[in-house]
C-alpha positions as CSV (number, residue, x, y, z in Angstrom):
1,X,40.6,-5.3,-4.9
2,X,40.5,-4.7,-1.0
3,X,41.5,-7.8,0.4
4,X,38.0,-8.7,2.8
5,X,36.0,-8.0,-0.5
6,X,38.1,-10.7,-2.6
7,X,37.7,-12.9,0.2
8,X,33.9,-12.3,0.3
9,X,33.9,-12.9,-3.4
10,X,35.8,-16.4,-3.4
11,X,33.7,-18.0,-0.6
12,X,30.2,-16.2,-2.1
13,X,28.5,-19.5,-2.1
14,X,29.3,-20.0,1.5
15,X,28.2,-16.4,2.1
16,X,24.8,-16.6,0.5
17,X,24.4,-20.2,2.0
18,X,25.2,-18.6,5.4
19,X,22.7,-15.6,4.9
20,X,19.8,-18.2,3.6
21,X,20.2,-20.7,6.9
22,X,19.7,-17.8,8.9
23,X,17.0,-16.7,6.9
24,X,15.2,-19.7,7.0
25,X,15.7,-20.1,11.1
26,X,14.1,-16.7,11.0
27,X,10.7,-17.0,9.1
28,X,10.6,-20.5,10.5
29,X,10.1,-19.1,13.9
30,X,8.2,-15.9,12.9
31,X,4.8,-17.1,14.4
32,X,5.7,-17.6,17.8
33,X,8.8,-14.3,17.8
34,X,7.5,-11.1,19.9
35,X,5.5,-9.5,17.2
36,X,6.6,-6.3,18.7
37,X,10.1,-4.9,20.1
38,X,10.6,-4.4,23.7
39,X,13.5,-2.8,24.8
40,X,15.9,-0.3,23.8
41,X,18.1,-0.3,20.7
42,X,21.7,-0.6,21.4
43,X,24.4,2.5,21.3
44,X,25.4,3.3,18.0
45,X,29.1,1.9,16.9
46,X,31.6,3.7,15.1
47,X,32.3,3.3,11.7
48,X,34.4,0.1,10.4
49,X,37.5,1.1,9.4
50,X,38.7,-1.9,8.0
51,X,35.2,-4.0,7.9
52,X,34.6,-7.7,9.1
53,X,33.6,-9.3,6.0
54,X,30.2,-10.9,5.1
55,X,30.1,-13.1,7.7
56,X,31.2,-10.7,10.7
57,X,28.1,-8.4,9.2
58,X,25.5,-11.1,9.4
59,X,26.8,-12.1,12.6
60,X,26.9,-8.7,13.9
61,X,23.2,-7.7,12.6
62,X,22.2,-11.1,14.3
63,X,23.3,-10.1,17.7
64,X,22.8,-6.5,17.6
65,X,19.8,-5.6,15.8
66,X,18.1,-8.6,14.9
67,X,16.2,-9.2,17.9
68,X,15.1,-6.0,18.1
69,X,13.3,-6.2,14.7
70,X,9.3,-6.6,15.3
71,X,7.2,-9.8,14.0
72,X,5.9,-7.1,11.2
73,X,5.7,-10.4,8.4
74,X,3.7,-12.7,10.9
75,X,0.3,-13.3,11.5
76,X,-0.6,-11.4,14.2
77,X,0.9,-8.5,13.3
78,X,-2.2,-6.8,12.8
79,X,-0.8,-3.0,12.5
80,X,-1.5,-0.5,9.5
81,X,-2.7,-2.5,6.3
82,X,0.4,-4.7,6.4
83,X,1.0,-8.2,4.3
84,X,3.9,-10.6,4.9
85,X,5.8,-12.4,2.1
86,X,4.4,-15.5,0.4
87,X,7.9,-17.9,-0.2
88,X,7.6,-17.7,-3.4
89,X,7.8,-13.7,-3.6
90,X,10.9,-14.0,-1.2
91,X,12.6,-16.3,-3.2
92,X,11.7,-13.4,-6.1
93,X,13.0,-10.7,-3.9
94,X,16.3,-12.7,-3.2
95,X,16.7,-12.9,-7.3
96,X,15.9,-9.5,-7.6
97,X,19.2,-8.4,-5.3
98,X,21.4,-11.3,-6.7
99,X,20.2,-10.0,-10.9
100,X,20.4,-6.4,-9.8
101,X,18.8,-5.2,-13.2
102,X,18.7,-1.5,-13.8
103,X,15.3,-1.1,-15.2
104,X,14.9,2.2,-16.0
105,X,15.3,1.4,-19.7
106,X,14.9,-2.0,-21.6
107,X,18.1,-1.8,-23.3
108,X,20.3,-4.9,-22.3
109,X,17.6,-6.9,-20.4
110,X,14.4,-8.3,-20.7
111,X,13.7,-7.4,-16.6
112,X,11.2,-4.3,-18.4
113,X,9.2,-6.7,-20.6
114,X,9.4,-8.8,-17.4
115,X,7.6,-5.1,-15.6
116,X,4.9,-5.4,-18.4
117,X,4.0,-8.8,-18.1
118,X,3.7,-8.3,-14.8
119,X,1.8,-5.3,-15.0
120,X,-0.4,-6.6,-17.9
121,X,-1.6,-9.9,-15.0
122,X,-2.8,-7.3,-12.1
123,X,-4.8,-5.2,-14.6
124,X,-6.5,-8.4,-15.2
125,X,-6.7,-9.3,-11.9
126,X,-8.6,-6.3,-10.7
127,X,-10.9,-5.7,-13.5
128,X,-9.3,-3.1,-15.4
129,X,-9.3,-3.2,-19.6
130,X,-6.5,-2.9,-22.0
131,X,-7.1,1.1,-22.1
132,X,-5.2,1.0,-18.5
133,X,-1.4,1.1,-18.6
134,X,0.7,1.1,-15.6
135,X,4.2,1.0,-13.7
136,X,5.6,-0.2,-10.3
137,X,6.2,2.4,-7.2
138,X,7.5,2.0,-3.7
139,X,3.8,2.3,-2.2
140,X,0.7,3.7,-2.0
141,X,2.0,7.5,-1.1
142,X,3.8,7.4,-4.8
143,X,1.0,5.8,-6.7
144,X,-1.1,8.5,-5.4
145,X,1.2,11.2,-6.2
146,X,2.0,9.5,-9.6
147,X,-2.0,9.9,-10.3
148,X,-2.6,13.0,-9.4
149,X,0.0,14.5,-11.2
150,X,-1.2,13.0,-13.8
151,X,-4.2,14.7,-12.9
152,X,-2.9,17.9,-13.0
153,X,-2.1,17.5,-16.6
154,X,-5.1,16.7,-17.1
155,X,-6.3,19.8,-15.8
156,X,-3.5,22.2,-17.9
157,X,-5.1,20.2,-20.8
158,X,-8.3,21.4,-20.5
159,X,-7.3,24.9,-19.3
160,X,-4.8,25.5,-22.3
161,X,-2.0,24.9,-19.6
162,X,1.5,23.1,-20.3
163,X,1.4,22.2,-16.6
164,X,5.0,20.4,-16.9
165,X,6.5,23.6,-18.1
166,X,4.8,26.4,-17.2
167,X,4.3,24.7,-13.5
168,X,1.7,24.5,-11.0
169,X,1.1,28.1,-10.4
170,X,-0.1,28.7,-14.3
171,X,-3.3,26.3,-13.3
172,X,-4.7,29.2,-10.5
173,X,-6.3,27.4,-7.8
174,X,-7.3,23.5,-8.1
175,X,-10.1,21.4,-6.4
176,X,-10.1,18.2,-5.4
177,X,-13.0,16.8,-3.8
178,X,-12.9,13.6,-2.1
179,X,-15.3,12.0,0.8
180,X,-12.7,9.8,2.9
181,X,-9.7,10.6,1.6
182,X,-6.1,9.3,3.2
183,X,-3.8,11.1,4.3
184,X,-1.0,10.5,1.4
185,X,-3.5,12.2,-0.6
186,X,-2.6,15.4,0.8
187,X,0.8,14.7,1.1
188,X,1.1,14.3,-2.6
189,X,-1.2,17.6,-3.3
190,X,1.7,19.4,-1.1
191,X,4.2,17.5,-3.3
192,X,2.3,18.4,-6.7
193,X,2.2,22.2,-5.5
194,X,-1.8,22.1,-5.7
195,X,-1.3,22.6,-2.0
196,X,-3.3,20.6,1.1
197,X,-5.8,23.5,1.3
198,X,-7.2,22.9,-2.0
199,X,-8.6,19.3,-0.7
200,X,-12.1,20.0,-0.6
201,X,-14.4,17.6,1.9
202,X,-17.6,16.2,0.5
203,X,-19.9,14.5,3.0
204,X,-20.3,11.3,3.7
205,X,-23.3,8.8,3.9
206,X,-25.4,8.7,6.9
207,X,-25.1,5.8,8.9
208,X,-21.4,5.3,10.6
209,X,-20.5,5.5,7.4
210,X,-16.8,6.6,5.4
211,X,-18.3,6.5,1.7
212,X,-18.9,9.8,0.2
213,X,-22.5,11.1,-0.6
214,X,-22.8,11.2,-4.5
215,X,-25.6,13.2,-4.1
216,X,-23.3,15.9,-2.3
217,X,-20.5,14.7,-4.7
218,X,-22.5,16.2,-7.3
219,X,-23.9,19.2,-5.3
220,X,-19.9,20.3,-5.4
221,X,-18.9,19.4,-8.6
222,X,-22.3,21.8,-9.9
223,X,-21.0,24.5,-7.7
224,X,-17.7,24.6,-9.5
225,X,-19.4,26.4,-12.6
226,X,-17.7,23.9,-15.1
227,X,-14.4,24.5,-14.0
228,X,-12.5,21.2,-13.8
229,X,-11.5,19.2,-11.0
230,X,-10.0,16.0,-9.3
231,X,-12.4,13.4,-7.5
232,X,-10.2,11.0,-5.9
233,X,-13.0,8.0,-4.6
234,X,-12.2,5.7,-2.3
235,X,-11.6,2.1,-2.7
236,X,-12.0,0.7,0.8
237,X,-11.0,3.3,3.3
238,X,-8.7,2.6,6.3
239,X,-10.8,3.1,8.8
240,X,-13.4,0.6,7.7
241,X,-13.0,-0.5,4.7
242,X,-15.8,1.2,3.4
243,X,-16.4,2.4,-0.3
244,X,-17.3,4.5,-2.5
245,X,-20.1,3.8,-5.2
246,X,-17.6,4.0,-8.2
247,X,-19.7,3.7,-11.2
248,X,-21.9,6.0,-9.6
249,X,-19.2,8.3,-9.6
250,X,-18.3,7.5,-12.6
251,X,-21.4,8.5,-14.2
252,X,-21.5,12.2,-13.2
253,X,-18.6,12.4,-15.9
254,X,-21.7,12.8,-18.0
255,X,-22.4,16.1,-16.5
256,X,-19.5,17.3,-14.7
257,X,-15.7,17.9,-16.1
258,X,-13.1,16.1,-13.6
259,X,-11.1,13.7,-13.2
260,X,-11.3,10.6,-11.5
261,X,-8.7,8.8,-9.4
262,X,-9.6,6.0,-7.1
263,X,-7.5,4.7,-4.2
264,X,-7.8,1.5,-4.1
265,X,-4.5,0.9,-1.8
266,X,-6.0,-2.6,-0.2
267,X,-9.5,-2.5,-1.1
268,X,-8.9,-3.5,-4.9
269,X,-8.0,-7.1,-4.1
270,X,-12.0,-7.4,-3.1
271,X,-12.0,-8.2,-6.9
272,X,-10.7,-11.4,-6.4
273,X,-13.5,-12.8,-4.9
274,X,-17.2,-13.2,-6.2
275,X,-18.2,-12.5,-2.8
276,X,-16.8,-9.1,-2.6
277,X,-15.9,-7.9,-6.2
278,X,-19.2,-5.9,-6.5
279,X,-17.3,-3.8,-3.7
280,X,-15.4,-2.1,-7.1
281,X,-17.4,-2.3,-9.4
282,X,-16.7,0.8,-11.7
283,X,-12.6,0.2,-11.1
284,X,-12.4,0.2,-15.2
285,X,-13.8,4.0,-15.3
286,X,-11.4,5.5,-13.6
287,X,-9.2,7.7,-15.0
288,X,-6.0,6.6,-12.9
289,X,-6.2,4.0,-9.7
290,X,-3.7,3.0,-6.9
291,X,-2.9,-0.3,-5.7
292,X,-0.2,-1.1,-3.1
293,X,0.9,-4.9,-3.1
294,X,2.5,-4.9,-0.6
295,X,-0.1,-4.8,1.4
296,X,-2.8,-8.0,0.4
297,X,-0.5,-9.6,-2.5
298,X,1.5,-10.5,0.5
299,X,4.7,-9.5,-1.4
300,X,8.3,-7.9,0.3
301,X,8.0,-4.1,1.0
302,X,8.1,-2.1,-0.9
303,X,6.2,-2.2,-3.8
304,X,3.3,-0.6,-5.5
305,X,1.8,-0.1,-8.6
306,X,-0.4,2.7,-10.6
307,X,-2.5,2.5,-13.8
308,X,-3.8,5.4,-15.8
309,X,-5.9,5.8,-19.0
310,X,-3.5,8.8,-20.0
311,X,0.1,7.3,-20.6
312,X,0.8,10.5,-23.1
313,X,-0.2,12.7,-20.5
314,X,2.1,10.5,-17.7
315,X,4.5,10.7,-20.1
316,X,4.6,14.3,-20.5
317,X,4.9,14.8,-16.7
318,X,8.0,12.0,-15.9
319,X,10.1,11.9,-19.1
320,X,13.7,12.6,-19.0
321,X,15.1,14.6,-21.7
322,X,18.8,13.5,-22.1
323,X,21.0,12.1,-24.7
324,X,22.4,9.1,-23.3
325,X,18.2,8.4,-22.2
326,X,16.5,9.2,-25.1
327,X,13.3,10.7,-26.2
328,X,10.1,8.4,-25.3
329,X,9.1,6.6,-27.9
330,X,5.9,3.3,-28.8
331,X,6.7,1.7,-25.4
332,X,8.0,4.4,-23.5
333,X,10.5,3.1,-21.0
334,X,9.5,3.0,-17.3
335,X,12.2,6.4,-16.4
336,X,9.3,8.1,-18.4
337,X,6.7,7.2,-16.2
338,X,7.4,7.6,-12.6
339,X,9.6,10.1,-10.5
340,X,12.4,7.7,-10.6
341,X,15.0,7.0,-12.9
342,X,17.1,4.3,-10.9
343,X,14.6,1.4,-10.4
344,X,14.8,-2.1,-8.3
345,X,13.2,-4.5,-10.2
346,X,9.8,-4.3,-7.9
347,X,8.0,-6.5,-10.6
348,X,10.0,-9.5,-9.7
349,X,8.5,-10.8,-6.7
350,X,5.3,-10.0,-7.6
351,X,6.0,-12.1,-11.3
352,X,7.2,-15.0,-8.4
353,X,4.3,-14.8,-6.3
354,X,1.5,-14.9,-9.1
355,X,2.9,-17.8,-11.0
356,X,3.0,-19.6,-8.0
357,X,0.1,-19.2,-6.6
358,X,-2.0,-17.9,-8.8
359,X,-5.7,-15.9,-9.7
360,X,-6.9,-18.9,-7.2
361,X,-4.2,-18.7,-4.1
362,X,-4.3,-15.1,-3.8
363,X,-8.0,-15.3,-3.6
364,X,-8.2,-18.2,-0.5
365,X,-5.6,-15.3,1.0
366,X,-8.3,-12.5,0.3
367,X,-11.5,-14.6,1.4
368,X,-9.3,-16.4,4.7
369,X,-8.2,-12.9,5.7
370,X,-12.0,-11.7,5.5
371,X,-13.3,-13.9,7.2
372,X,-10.8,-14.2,10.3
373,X,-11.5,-10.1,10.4
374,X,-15.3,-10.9,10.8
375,X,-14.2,-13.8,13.6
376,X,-12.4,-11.1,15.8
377,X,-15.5,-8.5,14.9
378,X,-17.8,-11.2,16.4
379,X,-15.0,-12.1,19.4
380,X,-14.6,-7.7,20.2
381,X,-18.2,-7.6,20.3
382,X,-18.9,-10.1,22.8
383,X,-16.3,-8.8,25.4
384,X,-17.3,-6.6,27.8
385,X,-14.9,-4.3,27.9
386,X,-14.8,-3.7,24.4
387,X,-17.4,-2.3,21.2
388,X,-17.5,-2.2,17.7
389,X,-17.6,1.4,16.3
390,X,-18.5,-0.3,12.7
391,X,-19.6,-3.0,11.0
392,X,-16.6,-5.5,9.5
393,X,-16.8,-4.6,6.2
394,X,-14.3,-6.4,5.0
395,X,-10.4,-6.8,7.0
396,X,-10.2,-4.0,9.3
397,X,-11.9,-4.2,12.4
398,X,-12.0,-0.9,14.4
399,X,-13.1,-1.1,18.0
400,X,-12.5,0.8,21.5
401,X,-13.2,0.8,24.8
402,X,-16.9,-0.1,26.1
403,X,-16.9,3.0,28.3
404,X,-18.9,5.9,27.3
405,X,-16.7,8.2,25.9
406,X,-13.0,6.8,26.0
407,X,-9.9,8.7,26.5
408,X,-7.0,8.8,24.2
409,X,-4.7,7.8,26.9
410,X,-7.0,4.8,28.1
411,X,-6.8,3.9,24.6
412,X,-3.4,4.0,24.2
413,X,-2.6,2.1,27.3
414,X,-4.4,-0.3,25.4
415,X,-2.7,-0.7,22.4
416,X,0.4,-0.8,24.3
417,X,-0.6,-3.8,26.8
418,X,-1.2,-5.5,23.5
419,X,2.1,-4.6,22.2
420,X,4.2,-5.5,25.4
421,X,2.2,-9.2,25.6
422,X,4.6,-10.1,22.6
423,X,1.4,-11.6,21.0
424,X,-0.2,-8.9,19.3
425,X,0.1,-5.5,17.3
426,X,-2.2,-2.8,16.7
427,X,-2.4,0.6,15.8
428,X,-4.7,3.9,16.7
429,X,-6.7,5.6,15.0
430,X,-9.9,8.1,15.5
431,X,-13.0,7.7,14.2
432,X,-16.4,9.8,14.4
433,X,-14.3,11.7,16.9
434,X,-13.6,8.7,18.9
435,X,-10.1,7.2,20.1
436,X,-10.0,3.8,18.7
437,X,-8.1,0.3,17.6
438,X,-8.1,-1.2,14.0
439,X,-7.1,-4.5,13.5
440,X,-6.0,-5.2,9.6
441,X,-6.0,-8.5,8.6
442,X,-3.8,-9.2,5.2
443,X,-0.9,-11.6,5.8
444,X,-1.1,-14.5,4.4
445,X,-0.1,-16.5,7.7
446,X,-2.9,-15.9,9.7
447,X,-5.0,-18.4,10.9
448,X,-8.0,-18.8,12.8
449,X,-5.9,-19.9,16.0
450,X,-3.9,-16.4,15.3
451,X,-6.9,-14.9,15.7
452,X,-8.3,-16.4,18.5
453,X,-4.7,-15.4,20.4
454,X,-5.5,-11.6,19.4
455,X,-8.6,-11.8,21.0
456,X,-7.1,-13.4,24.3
457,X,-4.7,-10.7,24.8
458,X,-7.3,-8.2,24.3
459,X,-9.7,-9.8,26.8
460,X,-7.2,-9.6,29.1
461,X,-5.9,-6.2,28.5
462,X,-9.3,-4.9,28.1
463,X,-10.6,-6.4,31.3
């Protein structure tokens, strides 16, 4: 054995103890670090030839790159749809390195049963029945991809089609109609080889609105002529958190052949509160649903999960045909179900995370979070410099300038001014046409102080 890596094996404790302190001095000062980086990144060194141990790397990484590393897990990090991590799921996450289970089969370990219990609480917790089966992913992009192709299965199945054999190509052209869709929908359509020009947009409720018209839903499904399609639906969209009507949706499978996958990314955690769970009502009809968790379960990136109602058809897309893997069989194992065959352990800090915490903590995270988002709403609209371009829905608050018709680079100077106080991070986005902010409230950290900082640096920046 190379004589650094014995020594970093016979003082491991000290290692690991070393690691944790510096750790915990970390995430004890997270709410008051820069939330963003400023500065440039130092030169790139060569590569070690001999190394400097475990302790040289964390002290290395500590003065070279660590300060540059944003406040991303705080609570005014306010960018994308991003969470932070609960203790208990870091705690998870650190036992998920130090077991290093290789989950792709249950053979060995109990880490897949682990997967399933896992899996079996979140279909629980958002509403969805037994019929639903599901697996961990890295994000929201995969579980999307995961459904869909899925979906196109589904499509060879009712065209007479082995999709997984014959290929893409053998299906002709596809449709996929969606109102609001996001943009890893289209990215997983290039993936899938149904192509990004096959996404076909269905309009949208009057009214500032990002939820599709079911009445023009149906309009385009007619207009098909009974061939078969995709509906992907919306499940709070990113914009403004708006949503479909699901079980209206839902119903037109009555009439129309397709098949129905809702994105849910964020937006299906509004079933942990009474106040908001009507938001998905119809989550159970779907055919397959996305959830990312870590966005509002607040646990480490990355980690994501998808449920379907067709595991034979999932199966018949992902297995692995190999002697030393097996053929799927009752339980299929989890290399049969998802583009991976090497697999992290994902399900650990999410197991961590819900035992401690709970149905009832995750929800005061949920409700908190929604309620801070309508605080700044009410704070943007009172400024003068600022507007509303919709209604808080929910966590995302999307405003820009008060001028007239704002420019992109006004609007960026913006976000940046907000990035460069240190206090604050946003990101841009366009909507109706119009160069704007959104503001994403998930992490569990934030507090109503937080937020009253946000909208200090904005008054100022805006004014």
């Amino acid at each position: 054995m190379h004589r650094t890596l014995a020594d970093d094996l016979s003082r491991l404790p000290e290692l690991l103890q070393s690691a944790r302190d510096f750790a915990a001095r970390e995430v004890a000062g997270l709410a008051e670090r820069p939330v963003a980086a400023s500065g440039r990144p130092p030169g790139r060194a060569p590569l070690p030839a001999e190394g400097a141990g475990g302790t040289g790397a964390r002290g290395g990484f500590a003065e070279r790159w660590a300060p540059g590393f944003s406040g991303s897990a705080g609570p005014r990090y306010l960018g994308f749809v991003t969470g932070g991590a609960t203790p208990a799921s870091v705690a998870g996450d650190w036992l998920t390195s130090a077991f290093d289970q290789n989950i792709s089969g249950s053979g060995g370990s109990w880490a897949a049963e682990l997967e399933r219990e896992t899996l079996a609480w979140l279909r629980e917790l958002f509403g969805l029945g037994e019929a639903h089966s599901g697996a961990f992913v890295t994000g929201a992009t995969v579980s999307n991809t995961v459904g869909l192709a899925i979906a196109r299965e589904w499509l060879g199945e009712r065209l007479g089609v082995d999709v997984s054999r014959a290929g893409a190509a053998a299906l002709g052209p596809v449709d996929v109609l969606s109102g609001s869709p996001h943009s890893s929908v289209a990215k997983a359509m290039s993936v899938l080889g149904i192509g990004r020009d096959r996404l076909r947009r269905v309009p949208l409720l009057a009214g500032n609105r990002e939820a599709v018209d079911v009445a023009a839903l149906e309009s385009a499904l007619a207009a098909l002529g009974g061939r078969p399609a995709i509906v992907v639906a919306n499940a709070g969209t990113v914009n403004t958190v708006d949503f479909d009507d699901l079980r209206a949706i839902a119903a037109l499978k009555e009439r129309y052949d397709f098949w129905l996958h809702v994105d849910a990314a964020f937006g299906g955690f509004a079933a942990l509160s009474p106040e908001y769970a009507a938001l998905v009502d119809g989550l159970d009809a779907a055919d397959s649903v996305c959830v990312d968790l870590h966005k509002w379960l607040n646990v480490p990136y990355d980690a994501a999960v998808q449920f379907t109602r067709r595991r034979d058809l999932q199966v018949a897309v992902f297995h692995n045909a190999s002697p030393y893997l097996g053929l799927p069989t009752g339980e299929p194992d989890f290399l049969h179900l998802t583009p991976e065959n090497s697999r992290r352990l994902r399900a650990l800090p999410a197991w961590f995370s819900l035992v401690a915490y709970g149905r009832a903590g995750h929800r005061e995270i949920v409700e908190r979070n929604v309620a801070l988002a309508r605080r700044l709403g009410e704070g943007v609209d009172a400024l003068p410099g600022l507007r509303l371009l919709a209604p808080v829905r929910l966590n995302v608050v999307c405003f820009t300038l008060a001028e007239e018709e704002p420019t992109q680079e006004r609007v960026d100077a913006l976000a940046r001014a907000v990035a460069e106080s240190g206090e604050a991070f946003l990101t841009p986005t366009v909507y109706g046409g119009v160069p704007a902010l959104r503001a994403a409230f998930s992490n569990w950290r934030t507090t109503e102080a937080d937020t009253r900082r946000v909208l200090d640096v904005l008054a100022t920046a805006s004014g």
